[in-house]
C-alpha positions, 0 to 999 in steps of 0.5 A: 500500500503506497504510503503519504511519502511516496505519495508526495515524491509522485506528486512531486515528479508529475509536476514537473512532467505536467510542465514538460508535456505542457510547455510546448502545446501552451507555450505559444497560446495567448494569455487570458485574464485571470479568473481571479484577477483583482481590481488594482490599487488606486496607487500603485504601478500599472500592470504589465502589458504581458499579464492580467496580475496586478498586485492589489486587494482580491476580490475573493481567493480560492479556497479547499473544503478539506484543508490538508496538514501534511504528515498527519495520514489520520486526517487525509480527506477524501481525495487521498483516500482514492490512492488505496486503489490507484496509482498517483497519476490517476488521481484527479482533483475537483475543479478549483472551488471559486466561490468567495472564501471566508474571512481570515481570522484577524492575528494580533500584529505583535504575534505576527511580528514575532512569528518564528517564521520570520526570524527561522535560521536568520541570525540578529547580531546587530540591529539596524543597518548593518555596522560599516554598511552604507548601500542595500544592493536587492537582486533586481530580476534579470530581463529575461524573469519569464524564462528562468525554471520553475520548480514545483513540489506539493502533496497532491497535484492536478492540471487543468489543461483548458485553462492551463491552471494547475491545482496544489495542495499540501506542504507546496513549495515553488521555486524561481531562482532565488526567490520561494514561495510556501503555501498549503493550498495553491493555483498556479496559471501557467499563462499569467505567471499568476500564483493564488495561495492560501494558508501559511503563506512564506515568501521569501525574496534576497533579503526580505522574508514576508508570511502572511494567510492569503497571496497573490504573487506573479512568478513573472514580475515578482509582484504580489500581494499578502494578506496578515502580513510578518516582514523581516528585513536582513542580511545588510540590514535587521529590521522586523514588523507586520501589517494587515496588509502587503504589496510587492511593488517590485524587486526593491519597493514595498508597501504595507498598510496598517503597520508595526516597524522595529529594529528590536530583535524578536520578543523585543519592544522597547520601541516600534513605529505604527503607522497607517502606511508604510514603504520600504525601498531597497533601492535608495535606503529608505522607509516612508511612513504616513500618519505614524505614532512612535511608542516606547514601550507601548506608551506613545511619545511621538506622532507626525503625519509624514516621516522619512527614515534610513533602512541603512546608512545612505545619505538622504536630504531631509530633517534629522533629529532635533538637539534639545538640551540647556546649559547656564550658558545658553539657556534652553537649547533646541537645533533642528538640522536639515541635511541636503544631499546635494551629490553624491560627493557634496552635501550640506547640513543648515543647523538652526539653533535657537538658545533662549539666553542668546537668540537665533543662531544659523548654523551651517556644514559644507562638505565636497569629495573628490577622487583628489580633493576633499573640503569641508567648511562649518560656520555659525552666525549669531546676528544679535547675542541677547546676552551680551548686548555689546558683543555685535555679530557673533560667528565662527569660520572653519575651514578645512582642505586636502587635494592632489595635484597630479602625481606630485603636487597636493595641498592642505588649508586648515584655517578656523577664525571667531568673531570675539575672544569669549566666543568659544567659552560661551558656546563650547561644551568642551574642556578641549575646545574651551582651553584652546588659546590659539586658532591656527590659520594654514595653508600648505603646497606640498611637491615630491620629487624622487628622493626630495621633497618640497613645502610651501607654507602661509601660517598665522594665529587667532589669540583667544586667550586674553592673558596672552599678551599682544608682544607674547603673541605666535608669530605667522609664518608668510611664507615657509618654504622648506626643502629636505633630500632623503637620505642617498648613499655616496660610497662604502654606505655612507649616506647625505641629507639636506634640511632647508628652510626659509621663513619670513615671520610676521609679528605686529608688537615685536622684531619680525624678519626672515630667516633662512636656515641650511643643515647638510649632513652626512652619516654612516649607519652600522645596522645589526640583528644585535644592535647599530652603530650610526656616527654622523655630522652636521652643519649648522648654518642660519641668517637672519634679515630683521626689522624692528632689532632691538637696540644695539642688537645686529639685524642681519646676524649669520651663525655657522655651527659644526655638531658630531653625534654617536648613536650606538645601541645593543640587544641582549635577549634570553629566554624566561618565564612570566607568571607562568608563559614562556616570554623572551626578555631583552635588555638595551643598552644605548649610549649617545654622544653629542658635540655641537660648537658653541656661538652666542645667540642671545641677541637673536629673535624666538620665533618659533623655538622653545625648550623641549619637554624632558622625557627618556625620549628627548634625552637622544636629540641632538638639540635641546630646543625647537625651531633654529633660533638656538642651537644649543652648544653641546658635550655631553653622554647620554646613557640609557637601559632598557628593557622588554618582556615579550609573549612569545605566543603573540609578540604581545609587550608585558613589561617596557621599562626605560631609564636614562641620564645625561652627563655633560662635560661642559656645561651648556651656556645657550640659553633661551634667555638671560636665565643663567645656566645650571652648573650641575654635571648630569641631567634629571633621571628620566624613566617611563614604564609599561607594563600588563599587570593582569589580562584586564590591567595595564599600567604607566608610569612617567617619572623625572628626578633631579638628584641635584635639587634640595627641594621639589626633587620630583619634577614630574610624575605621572601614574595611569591605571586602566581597568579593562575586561570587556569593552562594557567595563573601563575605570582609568586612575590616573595622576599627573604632575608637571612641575614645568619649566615656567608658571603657567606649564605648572600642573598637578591633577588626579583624573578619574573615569569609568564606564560600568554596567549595572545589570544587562541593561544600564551603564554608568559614566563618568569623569572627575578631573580635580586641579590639585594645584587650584584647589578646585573641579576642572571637569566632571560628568556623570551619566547613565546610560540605559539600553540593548540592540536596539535603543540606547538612552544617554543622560548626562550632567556636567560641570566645566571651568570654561576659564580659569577667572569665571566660575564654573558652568553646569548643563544637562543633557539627553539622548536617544537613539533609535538603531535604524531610526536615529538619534534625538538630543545632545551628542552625548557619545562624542563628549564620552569618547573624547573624555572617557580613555577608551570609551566604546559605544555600543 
């Protein structure tokens, strides 16, 4: 007695032979309308000239008496019954049944949302598009849909061949190239292409996945219709939701009416948009709502008549989400940023900022992309400041460029200029843009040839700290012009180099002039596996053309100065045992040797040298100073040690511990000042050590001591503590002191910051940087942040010495994103990554 499964591979077979007999006799017979052809919806595209299937509302569907649950023989109607008696390719069925069906018991939307169906062996590992993703490429169908094969399997099979109509019932599945159709009950009009299917509808199309109880779907046009409607975007984007109904526009475009939209994985609803209609277009990456409610956990927030969203992260002109925030600064604070996608390489974002303690500002970003140029301008325009009525046209200019010239040439601009002084302490919410004292104003040309290089350069400085007075001042740079020659072997592998330089430097209260300086040098390095030897020479030449000398003082002085230098290094290594893990250890010795000629330069100009920061890595330089203005004299030895711990299974570095210390021979008399020269006969000590205490804990240490000073012997310190065992955890502890060169590069802090979940769902965050040497708060935030996959809440209140004579301020601020939706309120993620030391959104 033939069983159900041999029943089902005969059907199976004589489906495919149906459309073998039957392909050659109707192949060339001309289409007829479908008898269950709908009336088309007002909107949507007109149908095609080649077939009467139109993806709209059916007026009725086909229906069975006896629906079949396949794998049940128990409940076999009767026309399975008849196989006790006959082969299966003597069965036949009744005429399709066209009376109207009887209405589709309503399923609630969130079940149909979250039908497994949906979401079976599709993963959810992000929510939204997909990280890094900025296009949806659907597959569109090839010209020639109507030829591709067509491969049908179901329980139980008839044909009609009058109206070449073939009947399905039972576990059907169609199969067009990458496209598949599900159904326990089906007609199938080989004219048309028409598919009419009902019962535990699935459709899946390249990156989108539907289900419903009622279809009309075209196997021609891959247009269609669903009724009880789940949807499930994925592969470049995850994105979910249900709707009463559903039409399948063509390969890239949907529309669904009566609607659920989320980006929340299933069993997730945090937030969700319903709205009266909805279109999903693959094509240009983005979803069209009409008459939508956004909800939070079921509680409406939001309503508007008309939205427009990405469903990836392609550019779109339009509204992005407004920025609300207040601050004692501004007062209530409210941006609504219009984004205009002019091209695809240009595009512009209007910013207008209404701040109830100021007044209107206009706000504005230009952005331009080539293959060899990029530009970027940002400006504000604050026409009438309410709070500082004196204060006139307030505004702020940025302007940043880098392009190529051909193969050689390129070009950079960085310039950025504000109306007033006070303008960034008014409207920063920064500590690393309110302590800013100097906007710089640049312009480069840059020209590489075959082993030289060349730079032409403008260069001036906007001043905004008022404290700096007008003589003290940067000086501009109009023009720069440099010139350097890689290193070039001569002979027996001795190499030349050639630095050059001429700067005319621009000053208004102080001696200005060129300045042109020539450093030839030669050097012959011995390279080894255990080590290098590098003797070299250089000359030192500089003139000067100034204006405005001091009295008494020479205006066209000129400098020639010889300097030798000796670098030479070692590498020991052995092979040890770290807390248990097999590490190679190595100890470096270094030695370095200077002798620079010494020629009184007291009487020269500083336009752009200053004193080099102390540290193990100044201590092989040949120079104690930047810029030329001084070449310091030198005889003097450096000797340093280091020391590396290395995991020999990664190459990992556990432990680096640096130790140096300059003796001199004769003491240095090239001083930047009138300052008398220190007689001692070695330097500080200067050390730094790195080291991975634990997986989760890495350590820095900095430290400077003068063995020579009675008191203050530490002249800096600083300590860095980092707790990191996932990208969720993070606590820095850090301590530093400077005891400087001078007044103002005194500093003494303690800096605390963290990030730490409380839960599955809640982080806090934090910041407190206290000046121990003010005796007061210099920065400190602390926030929460609550959220998943697919929603992230950020609230923040922050405290900030905007100046070192003004009181503090305090804000607070809020936001919200939405994966895949957007992101209302502050940008509390860049205050966090720019004070929190790796600090990850999620």
């Amino acid at each position: 007695m033939p069983t159900l499964a041999d029943f089902k591979q005969s059907a199976r077979a004589m489906a495919l032979l149906v459309l073998a007999a039957v392909s050659a006799s109707s192949g060339a017979t001309e289409s007829s309308p479908s008898a269950t052809a709908p009336a088309p919806e007002p909107d949507s595209p007109p149908r095609s000239p080649q077939t009467a299937f139109t993806p709209s509302t059916p007026q009725h569907l086909p229906s069975v008496e006896s629906p079949l649950i396949p794998n049940r023989p128990a409940e076999r109607d009767a026309a399975l019954a008849t196989l006790k008696e006959q082969s299966a390719q003597g069965v036949t069925l009744a005429p399709p049944d066209e009376t109207p069906a009887a209405p589709v018991a309503a399923i609630p939307i969130e079940q149909r949302a979250d039908d497994r169906r949906l979401h079976l062996d599709l993963g959810w590992e992000y929510c939204g598009p997909a990280p890094g993703v900025t296009d949806t490429t659907p597959m569109s169908p090839p010209p020639d849909a109507q030829r591709l094969p067509i491969e049908i399997t179901a329980d139980l099979v008839d044909y009609d061949r009058e109206r070449d109509l073939i009947q399905l019932q039972g576990d059907i599945e169609i199969l067009q190239e990458s496209r598949r159709l599900r159904a326990d009950r089906s007609h199938y009009n080989r004219r048309t292409g028409d598919v009419n299917a009902s019962g535990g509808i699935e459709l899946d199309y390249p990156g989108l996945r539907l289900i419903g109880e009622r279809a009309d779907y075209n196997l021609e046009t891959q247009r269609g219709y669903l009724q009880q409607t789940g949807y499930r975007l994925y592969g470049q984007a995850n994105l979910r939701g249900a709707a009463s109904e559903a039409w399948l526009l063509d390969a890239e475009r949907s529309r669904y009416r009566d609607v659920l939209y989320t980006t929340c994985p299933p069993g997730n609803a945090a937030w969700s948009l319903r709205a009266h209609d909805l279109e999903l277009n693959q094509g240009t990456g983005l979803g069209v709502a009409r008459q939508a409610r956004l909800s939070l956990w079921d509680v409406p927030v939001l309503y508007t008549p008309y939205m427009s969203f990405p469903i990836d992260g392609r550019r779109r002109s339009g509204f992005l989400i407004p920025i609300i925030g207040t601050s004692e600064q501004t007062g209530f604070d409210f941006s609504l940023p219009y984004y205009w996608n002019i091209a695809p390489n240009m595009d512009a974002t209007l910013v207008p900022r209404l701040m109830s303690s100021r007044g209107l500002m206009l706000g504005g970003e230009f952005r331009y992309l080539s293959p060899r140029q990029r530009i970027e301008l940002d400006g504000e325009l604050l026409p009438h400041d309410r709070k500082d009525e004196a204060a006139g046209v307030r505004g702020a200019l940025r302007i940043t460029q880098s392009g190529r010239l051909g193969a050689r040439w390129s070009t950079a601009i960085d310039y950025a200029s504000v109306s007033d002084d006070q303008y960034l302490l008014d409207f920063g919410n920064r500590l690393d843009v309110t302590s800013v004292r100097n906007l710089i104003q640049r312009a480069d040309l840059f020209y590489g040839g075959d082993g030289w290089w060349a730079l032409g350069r403008v260069q001036q400085f906007q001043t905004v700290d008022t404290s700096i007075a007008p003589a003290n001042r940067p000086y501009g740079q109009l023009p720069h012009i440099e010139l350097n020659v890689a290193p070039s072997t001569l002979i027996s592998g001795l190499e030349y180099t050639f630095d050059g330089q001429y700067d005319y430097f621009d000053h208004n209260s102080d001696v200005h002039g060129g300045r042109l300086v020539a450093i030839p040098s030669l050097r012959w390095p011995l390279r080894r596996s255990f080590g290098h030897l590098i003797p070299r020479t250089r000359l030192y030449y500089t003139q000067y053309d100034l204006a405005d000398q001091v009295e008494g003082a020479e205006s066209q002085p000129s400098y020639l100065i010889p300097n030798v230098d000796l670098d030479g290094k070692l590498i020991f290594e052995r092979e040890t045992d770290w807390f248990g893990h097999e590490t190679l250890q190595t100890l470096e010795p270094r030695l370095y040797y200077v002798l620079t000629a010494y020629a009184d330069q007291s009487d020269n100009p500083l336009f752009d040298t200053t004193e080099l920061d102390f540290s193990f890595a100044s201590l092989f330089r040949p120079n104690r100073f930047t810029g030329y203005d001084r070449i310091s004299d030198e005889n003097r030895l450096t000797l340093g040690l280091t020391t590396r711990t290395i995991a020999n299974h990664d190459g990992d570095v556990l432990l680096r511990a640096s130790l140096g210390q300059v003796y001199y021979f004769d003491e240095p008399r090239v001083q930047l000042d009138s300052t008398e020269p220190d007689d001692d006969v070695s330097s500080s000590l200067a050390g730094e050590l790195a080291a991975r205490l634990h997986p989760d804990w890495t350590a820095q240490l900095g430290l400077q001591w003068n063995p020579h000073a009675s008191e203050n012997a530490w002249e800096k310190q600083i300590l860095q503590l980092q707790y990191a065992p996932g990208h969720e955890r993070l606590i820095n502890l850090a301590y530093r002191y400077n005891l400087g060169n001078q007044a103002s590069d005194d500093y003494e802090n303690t800096d605390i910051s963290f990030q730490m979940p409380i839960g599955s769902r809640v982080r806090v965050v934090g910041r407190w940087l206290y000046s121990l040497l003010n005796d007061e708060t210099v920065e400190a935030f602390a926030g929460l942040e609550f959220g998943q996959c697919c929603w992230r809440l950020r609230i923040l209140g922050q405290h900030l010495k905007r100046d070192a004579d003004e009181p503090a301020s305090t804000s607070v601020m809020l936001q919200l994103e939405l994966a895949g939706l957007g992101s209302f309120g502050n940008s509390i993620d860049k205050v966090l990554e720019r004070g929190i030391y790796g600090y990850q959104s999620e």
